[in-house]
C-alpha positions in Angstrom: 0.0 0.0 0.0 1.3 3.2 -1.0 2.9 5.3 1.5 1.9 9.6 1.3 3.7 12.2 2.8 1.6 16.1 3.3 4.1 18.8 4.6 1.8 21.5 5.2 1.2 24.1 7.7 -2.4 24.8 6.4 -4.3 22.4 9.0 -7.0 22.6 5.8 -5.1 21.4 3.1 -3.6 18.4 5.3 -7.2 17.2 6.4 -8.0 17.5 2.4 -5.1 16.2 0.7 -5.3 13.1 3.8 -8.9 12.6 2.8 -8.6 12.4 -0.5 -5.6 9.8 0.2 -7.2 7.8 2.4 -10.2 7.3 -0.1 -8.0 6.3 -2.3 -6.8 3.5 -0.2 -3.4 4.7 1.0 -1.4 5.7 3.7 -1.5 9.6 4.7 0.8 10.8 7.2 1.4 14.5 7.8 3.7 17.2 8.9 3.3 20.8 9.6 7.2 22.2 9.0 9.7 21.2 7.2 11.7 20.0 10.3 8.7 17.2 10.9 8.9 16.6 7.2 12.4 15.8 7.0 12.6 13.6 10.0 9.2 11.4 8.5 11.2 11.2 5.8 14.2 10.0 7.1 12.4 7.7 9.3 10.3 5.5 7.0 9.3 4.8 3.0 7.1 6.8 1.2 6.0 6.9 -2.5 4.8 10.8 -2.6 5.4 13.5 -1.1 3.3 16.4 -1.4 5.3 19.9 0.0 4.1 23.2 0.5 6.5 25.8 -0.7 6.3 28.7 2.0 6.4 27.0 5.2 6.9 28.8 8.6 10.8 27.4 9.0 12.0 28.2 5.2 11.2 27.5 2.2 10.4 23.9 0.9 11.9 24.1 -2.6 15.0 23.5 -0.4 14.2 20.5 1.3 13.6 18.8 -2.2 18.0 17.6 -2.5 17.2 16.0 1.0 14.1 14.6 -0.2 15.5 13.1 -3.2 19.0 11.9 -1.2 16.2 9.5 1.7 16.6 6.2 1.5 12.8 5.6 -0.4 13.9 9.2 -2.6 9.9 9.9 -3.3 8.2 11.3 -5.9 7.4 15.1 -5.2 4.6 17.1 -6.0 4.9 21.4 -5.5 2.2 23.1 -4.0 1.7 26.5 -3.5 -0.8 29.7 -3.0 1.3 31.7 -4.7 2.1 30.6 -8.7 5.7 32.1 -8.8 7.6 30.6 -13.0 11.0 30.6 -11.0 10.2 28.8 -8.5 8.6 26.3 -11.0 11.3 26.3 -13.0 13.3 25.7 -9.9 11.2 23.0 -8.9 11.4 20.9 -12.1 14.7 21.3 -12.5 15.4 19.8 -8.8 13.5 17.0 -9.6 9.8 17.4 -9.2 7.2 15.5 -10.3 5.2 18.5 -10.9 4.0 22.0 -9.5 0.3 22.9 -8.8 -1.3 25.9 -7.3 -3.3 25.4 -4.1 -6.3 27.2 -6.1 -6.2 23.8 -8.7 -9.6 21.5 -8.6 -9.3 18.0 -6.8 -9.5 16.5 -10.0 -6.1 18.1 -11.6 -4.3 17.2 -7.8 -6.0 13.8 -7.8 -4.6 13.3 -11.8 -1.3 14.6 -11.2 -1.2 11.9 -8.1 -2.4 9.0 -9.5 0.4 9.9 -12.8 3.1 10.2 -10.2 1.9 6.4 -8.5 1.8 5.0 -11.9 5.8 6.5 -12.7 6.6 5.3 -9.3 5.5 1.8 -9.6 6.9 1.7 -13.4 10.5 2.7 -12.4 10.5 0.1 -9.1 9.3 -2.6 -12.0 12.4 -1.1 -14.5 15.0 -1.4 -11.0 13.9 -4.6 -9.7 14.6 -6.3 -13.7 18.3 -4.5 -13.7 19.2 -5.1 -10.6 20.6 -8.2 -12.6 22.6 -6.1 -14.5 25.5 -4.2 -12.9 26.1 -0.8 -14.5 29.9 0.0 -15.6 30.9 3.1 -14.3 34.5 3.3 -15.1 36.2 6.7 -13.2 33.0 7.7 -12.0 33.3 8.1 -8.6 30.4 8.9 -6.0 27.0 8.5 -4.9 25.9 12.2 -4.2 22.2 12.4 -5.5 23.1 14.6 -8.3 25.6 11.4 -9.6 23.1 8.9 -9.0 20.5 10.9 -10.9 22.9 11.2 -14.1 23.6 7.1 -13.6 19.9 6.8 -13.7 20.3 8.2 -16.6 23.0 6.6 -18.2 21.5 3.5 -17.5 18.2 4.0 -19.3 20.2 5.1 -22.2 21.8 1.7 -22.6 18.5 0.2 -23.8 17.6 3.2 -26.5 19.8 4.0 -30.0 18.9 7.7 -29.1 21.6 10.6 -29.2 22.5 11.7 -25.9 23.6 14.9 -25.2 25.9 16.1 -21.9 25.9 19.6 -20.6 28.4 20.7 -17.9 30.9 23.5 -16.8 34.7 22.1 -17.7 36.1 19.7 -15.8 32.6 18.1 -14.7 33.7 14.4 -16.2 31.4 14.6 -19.9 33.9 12.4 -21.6 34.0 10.0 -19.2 29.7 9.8 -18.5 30.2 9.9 -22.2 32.2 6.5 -22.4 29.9 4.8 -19.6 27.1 6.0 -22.0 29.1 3.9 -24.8 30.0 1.2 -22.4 26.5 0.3 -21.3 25.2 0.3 -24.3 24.5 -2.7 -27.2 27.5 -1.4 -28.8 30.4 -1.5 -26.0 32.2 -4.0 -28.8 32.6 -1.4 -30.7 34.6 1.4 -31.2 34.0 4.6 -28.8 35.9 7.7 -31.1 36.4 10.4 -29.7 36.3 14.3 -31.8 37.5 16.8 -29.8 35.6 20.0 -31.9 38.2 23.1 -30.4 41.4 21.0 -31.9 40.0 20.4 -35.4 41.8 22.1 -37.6 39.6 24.2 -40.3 41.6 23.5 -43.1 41.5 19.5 -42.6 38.1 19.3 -40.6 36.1 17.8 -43.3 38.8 15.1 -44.0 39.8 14.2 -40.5 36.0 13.8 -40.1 34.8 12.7 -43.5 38.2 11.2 -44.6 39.6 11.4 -48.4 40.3 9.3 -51.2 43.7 9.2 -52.7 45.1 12.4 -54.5 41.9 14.4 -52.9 44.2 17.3 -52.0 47.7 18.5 -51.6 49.6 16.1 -49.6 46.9 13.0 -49.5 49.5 10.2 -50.7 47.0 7.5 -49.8 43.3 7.2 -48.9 42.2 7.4 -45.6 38.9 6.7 -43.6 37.9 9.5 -41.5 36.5 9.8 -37.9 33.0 9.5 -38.3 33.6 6.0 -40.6 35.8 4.7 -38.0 33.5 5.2 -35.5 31.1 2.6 -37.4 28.9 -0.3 -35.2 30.2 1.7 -31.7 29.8 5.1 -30.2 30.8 8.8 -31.8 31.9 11.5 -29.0 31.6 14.8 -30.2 33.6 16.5 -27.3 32.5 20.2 -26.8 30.4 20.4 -30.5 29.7 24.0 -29.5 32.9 24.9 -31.3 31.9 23.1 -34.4 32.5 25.3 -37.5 29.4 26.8 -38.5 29.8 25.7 -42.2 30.1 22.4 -40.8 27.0 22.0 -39.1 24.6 21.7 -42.0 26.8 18.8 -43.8 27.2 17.1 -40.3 23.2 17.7 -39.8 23.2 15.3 -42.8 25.0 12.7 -41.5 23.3 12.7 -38.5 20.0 12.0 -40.0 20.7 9.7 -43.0 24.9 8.2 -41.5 25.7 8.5 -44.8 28.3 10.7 -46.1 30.8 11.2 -49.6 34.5 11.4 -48.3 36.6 14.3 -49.8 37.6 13.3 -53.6 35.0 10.3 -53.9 32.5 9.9 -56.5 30.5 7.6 -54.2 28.8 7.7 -50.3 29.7 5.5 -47.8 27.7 4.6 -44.7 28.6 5.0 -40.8 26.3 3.2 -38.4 26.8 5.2 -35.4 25.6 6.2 -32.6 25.8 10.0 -31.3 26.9 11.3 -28.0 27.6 14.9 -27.8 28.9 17.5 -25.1 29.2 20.9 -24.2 30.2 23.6 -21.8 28.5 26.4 -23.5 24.5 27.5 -23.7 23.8 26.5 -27.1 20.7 28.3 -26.8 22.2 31.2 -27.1 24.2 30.5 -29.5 21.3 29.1 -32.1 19.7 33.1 -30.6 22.9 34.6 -32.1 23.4 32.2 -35.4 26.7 30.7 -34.0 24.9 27.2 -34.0 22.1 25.9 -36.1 18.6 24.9 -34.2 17.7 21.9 -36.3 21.1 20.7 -35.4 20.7 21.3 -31.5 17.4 19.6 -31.6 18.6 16.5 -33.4 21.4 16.2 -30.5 18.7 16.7 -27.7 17.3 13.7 -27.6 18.1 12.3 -24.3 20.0 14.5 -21.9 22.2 14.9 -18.7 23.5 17.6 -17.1 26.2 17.3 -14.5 26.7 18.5 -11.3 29.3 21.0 -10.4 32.1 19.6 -8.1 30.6 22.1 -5.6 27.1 20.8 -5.4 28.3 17.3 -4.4 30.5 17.7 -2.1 29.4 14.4 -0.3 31.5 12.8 -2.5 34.7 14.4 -1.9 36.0 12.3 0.5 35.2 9.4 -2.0 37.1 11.2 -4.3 39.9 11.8 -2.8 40.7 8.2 -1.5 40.4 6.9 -5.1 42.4 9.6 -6.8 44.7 9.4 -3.8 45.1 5.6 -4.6 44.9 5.3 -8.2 48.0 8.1 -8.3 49.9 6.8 -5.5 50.5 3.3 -7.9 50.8 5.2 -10.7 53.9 6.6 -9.1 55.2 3.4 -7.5 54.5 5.3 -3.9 53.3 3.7 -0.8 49.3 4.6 -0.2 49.0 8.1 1.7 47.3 8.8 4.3 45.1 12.2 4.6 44.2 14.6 8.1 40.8 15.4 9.0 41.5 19.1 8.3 43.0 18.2 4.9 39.8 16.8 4.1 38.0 19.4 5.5 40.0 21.8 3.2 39.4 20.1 -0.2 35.3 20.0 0.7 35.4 23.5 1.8 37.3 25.0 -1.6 34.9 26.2 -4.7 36.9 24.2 -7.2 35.7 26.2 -10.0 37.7 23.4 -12.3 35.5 21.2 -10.9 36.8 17.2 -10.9 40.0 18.4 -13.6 40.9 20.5 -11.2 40.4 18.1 -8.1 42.7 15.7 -9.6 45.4 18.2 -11.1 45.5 19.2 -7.2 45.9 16.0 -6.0 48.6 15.3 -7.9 50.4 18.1 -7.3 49.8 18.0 -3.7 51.7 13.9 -3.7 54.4 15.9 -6.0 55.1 17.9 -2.6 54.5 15.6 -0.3 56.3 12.6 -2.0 58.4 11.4 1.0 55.4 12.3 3.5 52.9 9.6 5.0 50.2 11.7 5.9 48.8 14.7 3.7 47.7 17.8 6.0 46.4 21.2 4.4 50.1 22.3 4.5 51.0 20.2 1.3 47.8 22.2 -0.7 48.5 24.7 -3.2 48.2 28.2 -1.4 45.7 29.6 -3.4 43.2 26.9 -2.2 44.5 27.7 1.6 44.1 31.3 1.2 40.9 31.0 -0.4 39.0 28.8 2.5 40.6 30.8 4.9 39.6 34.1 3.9 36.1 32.4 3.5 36.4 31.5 6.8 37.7 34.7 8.6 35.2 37.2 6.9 32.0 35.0 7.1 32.6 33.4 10.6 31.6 34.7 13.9 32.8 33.1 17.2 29.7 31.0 19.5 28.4 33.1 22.2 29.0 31.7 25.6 26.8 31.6 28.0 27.5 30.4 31.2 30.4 28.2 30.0 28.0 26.8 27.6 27.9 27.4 23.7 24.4 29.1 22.5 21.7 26.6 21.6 20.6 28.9 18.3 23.8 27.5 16.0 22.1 25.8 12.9 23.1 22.5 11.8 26.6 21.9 10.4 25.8 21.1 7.0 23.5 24.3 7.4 26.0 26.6 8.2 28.6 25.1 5.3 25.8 25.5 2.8 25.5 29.6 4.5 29.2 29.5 4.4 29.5 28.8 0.7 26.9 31.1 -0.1 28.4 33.9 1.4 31.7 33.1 -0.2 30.2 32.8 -3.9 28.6 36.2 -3.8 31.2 37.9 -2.5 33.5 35.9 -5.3 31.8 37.2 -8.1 31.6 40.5 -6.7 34.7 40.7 -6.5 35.4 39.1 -10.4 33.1 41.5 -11.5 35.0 44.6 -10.4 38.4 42.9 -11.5 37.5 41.9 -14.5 35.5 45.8 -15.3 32.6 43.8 -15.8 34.2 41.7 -18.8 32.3 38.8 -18.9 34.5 37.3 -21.6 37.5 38.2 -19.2 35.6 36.8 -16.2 34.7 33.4 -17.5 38.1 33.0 -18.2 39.5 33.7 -14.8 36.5 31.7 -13.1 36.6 28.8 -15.7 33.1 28.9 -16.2 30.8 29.0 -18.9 28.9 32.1 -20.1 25.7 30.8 -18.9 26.8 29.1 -15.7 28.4 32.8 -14.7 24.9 34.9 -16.1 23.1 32.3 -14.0 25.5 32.4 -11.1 24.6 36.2 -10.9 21.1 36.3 -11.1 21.4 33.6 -8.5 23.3 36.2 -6.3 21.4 39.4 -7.2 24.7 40.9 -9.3 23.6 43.0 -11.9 25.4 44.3 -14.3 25.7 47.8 -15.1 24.6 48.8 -18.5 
C-alpha cells in the first residue's frame, strides 16, 4: 500500500489532501514544518510527497536535494498559494514531479497523483529487472544524489539508439559519463571515437572527419577513412560540439540523420552506423539566438539528456574522491598509499573548485608531487591559493559562539546548514569581486573563473549581481 507524505502548515489542506488519500486507499501521514517533514522522511518509506512551498521554517523548494538523497527518494509534487515561473522552473529542474497551485480543482491534484503512482511503480518494476545487470561506471566516482541521478540516466540510455547529449561546466567528467554512456550500451564492442571539436583544424576538418580518397588534395598520398567511418557499429563523441564550424554544421546535420556521407575526392557515399553522444560547456541556446549554431542541429542532439553536477554541489562525494584519486595516483607513481588529516579533508570539501573534478585531480597530484616522501597529507601540502581561499572564507563570514554560562548558544544551525550559508556567502562575495576585477568583462571573467557564459549569467542572477549597463 502506498505510503503519502503532506508537509503543510495549512491544518486545511492536510485534512483534504489526507482525505482524499485515504479514499484512495493509501497511507497519509502529515507534517506541519519542514523539520517534521524531513525527520518522516528519514524515518520510514514513502511513494509521494506532497510539500508546500512557504512554510513557517524556510522555504520547501529546499528541502527537495534531502528529499531526493532518503533512502525511499519519493516522488514530489509542489504546492503552493502563490504561482511564482522561477520557482517552478526551480522546482522541475530539482526533480519534481510536478508544481500545482493550491487554487487547482481535486480533479487536476488527484490526476497529477495517480500519474506520479503509476511512474513510481513503473520505475520500481524497470530497477527490480536491472538489478541483474551491474552498471559499468568506469572513473565515475560517487554517490551524491546529483551522480546517481545522471547514472539513472545513463542506464536508461543503454536500452535506447537515441543521441545523448551532456551539458556541464569544464572539468565536470562529460567524456567520461560519455564513455559509460558507450560502455552500457548494445554497442560496448565497438569502437568509442572520440572528436574533440576546439582541436579540429579548419583547413583539414572535413577530411579528418569525412576522410579522403587518394590524391583528394595536396599532400593526401593515400586514402584514408575519416573519424565518423571509423566510428562505425560503436559510439561517436563529439567533445564540446559548441565549437563546431558553422559551415560544418549543415553537412554534419546530414550525417546525423541519414549516416551517410561522400569522403573528400569520392564519386561515391559511404555509410557510418553510429551512434551520437555529444557534449558541451557552453548554452547553445544562445548560441542558435545569435546564429553561431544551427537549431535543427541542436534539436537532433537533444534527444536524451544529462547535465552534470558541479564539483561544488556534491561535495558528499569528496572524500570518495579523494581516497580513489589518492590511490589510483599513488600506484601510478610506485609510492606507498597516503594517508590524509581530517583538516585536509575538510579543506578540499570547503574550496569552490571552480575546475571542478579536472581540477580536483590536477590538485591532487600536485599535492603527492610535494609531499612525495610524507605519509600523511595535512592542508600544508595544498596549493596556497586553495588555503588562502578557505581561509579568507572563513575569517570574513565566521563569527565566534556566544557563551553563556560556559556553555555554547543553543541557536547554532546544523553543520551542513551553516557550510551550505558558508559557501553562499563566499560565492557572492567571489563574483563581486570578479566582476569589479574583470570591469565587468564577462568574456575576461569566465576565463578567470573557468566557467561558462551561462553558468556565470546564471550564477549572478542567483546572487542578485547585476550588471551595469
Amino acid at each position: 500500500m502506498p505510503n503519502i507524505l503532506i508537509v503543510d502548515d495549512d491544518e486545511m489542506m492536510r485534512s483534504t489532501l489526507s482525505l482524499l488519500i485515504e479514499r484512495k486507499g493509501h497511507n497519509a501521514s502529515c507534517a506541519a514544518t519542514l523539520r517534521e517533514g524531513l525527520e518522516e522522511v528519514n524515518s520510514q518509506n514513502f511513494d509521494i510527497v506532497f510539500l508546500d512551498v512557504k512554510m513557517p521554517d524556510g522555504n520547501g523548494l529546499d528541502l527537495l536535494p534531502k528529499i531526493e538523497a532518503s533512502r525511499s527518494a519519493p516522488e514530489v509534487i509542489i504546492m503552493t498559494g502563490y504561482g511564482d515561473p522561477n520557482g517552478a522552473e526551480l522546482a522541475i529542474r530539482s526533480g519534481a514531479w510536478d508544481y500545482i497551485e493550491k487554487g487547482f480543482s481535486i480533479k487536476d491534484i488527484s490526476l497529477s497523483f495517480e500519474r506520479a503512482l503509476q511512474y513510481r511503480k513503473e520505475k520500481q518494476e524497470v530497477q527490480r529487472a536491472r538489478k541483474t545487470a551491474s552498471l559499468k561506471r568506469d572513473g565515475i566516482i560517487g554517490n551524491s544524489p546529483g551522480i546517481r541521478a545522471c547514472l539513472e540516466l545513463v542506464a536508461q540510455s543503454a536500452d535506447s539508439e537515441a543521441n545523448v547529449f551532456i551539458s556541464g561546466e569544464t572539468g565536470t567528467g562529460k567524456e567520461v559519463f560519455a564513455r559509460a554512456v558507450h560502455l552500457n550500451s548494445q554497442r560496448s564492442q565497438g569502437n568509442f571515437v572520440v572528436v574533440d571539436c576546439t582541436s579540429l583544424p579548419e583547413t583539414l576538418v572535413e577530411s579528418l572527419l569525412f576522410g579522403h580518397e587518394k590524391g583528394s588534395f595536396t599532400g593526401a598520398e593515400k586514402a584514408q577513412d575519416g573519424l565518423i567511418r571509423q566510428a562505425n557499429g560503436g559510439t561517436l563523441f563529439l567533445d564540446e560540439v559548441g565549437e563546431l564550424p558553422l559551415t560544418l554544421q549543415k553537412a554534419f546535420l546530414r550525417v546525423l540523420q541519414e549516416h551517410r556521407f561522400r569522403p573528400l575526392g569520392s564519386n561515391r557515399e559511404v555509410e557510418s552506423q553510429f551512434r551520437l553522444v555529444a557534449a558541451t560547456n557552453r548554452n547553445l541556446d544562445e548560441m542558435v539566438v545569435k546564429d553561431q549554431f544551427r537549431s535543427d542541429l541542436l534539436f537532433r542532439l537533444r534527444s536524451f539528456i544529462i547535465e552534470l553536477p558541479p564539483l561544488r554541489e556534491r561535495r558528499e562525494d569528496i572524500k570518495e574522491l579523494t581516497r580513489y584519486h589518492l590511490d589510483r595516483l599513488c600506484e601510478h607513481y610506485g609510492l606507498p598509499a597516503k594517508g590524509f588529516s581530517p583538516e585536509f579533508l575538510q579543506t578540499l570539501i570547503d574550496y569552490s573548485w571552480p575546475g571542478n573534478v579536472r581540477e580536483f585531480v590536477n590538485t591532487l597530484e600536485r599535492t603527492l608531487a610535494a609531499a612525495r616522501f610524507e605519509q600523511t597529507l595535512f592542508p600544508k601540502h595544498l596549493p596556497s591559493h586553495i588555503r588562502v581561499q578557505v581561509t579568507r572564507s572563513a575569517l570574513t563570514h565566521e563569527t565566534p559562539p556566544t557563551e553563556q554560562s560556559g556553555q555554547v548558544s543553543q541557536r547554532l544551525p546544523r553543520l551542513q546548514e551553516y557550510r551550505d550559508k558558508l559557501y553562499a556567502n563566499a560565492e557572492k562575495q567571489y563574483l563581486q569581486e570578479l566582476m569589479a576585477l574583470c570591469g565587468e568583462n564577462i568574456a575576461e571573467a569566465c576565463r578567470i573563473a573557468g566557467l561558462s557564459q551561462s553558468r556565470l549569467y546564471a550564477l549572478l542572477k542567483k546572487n542578485g549581481i547585476s550588471r551595469k549597463e
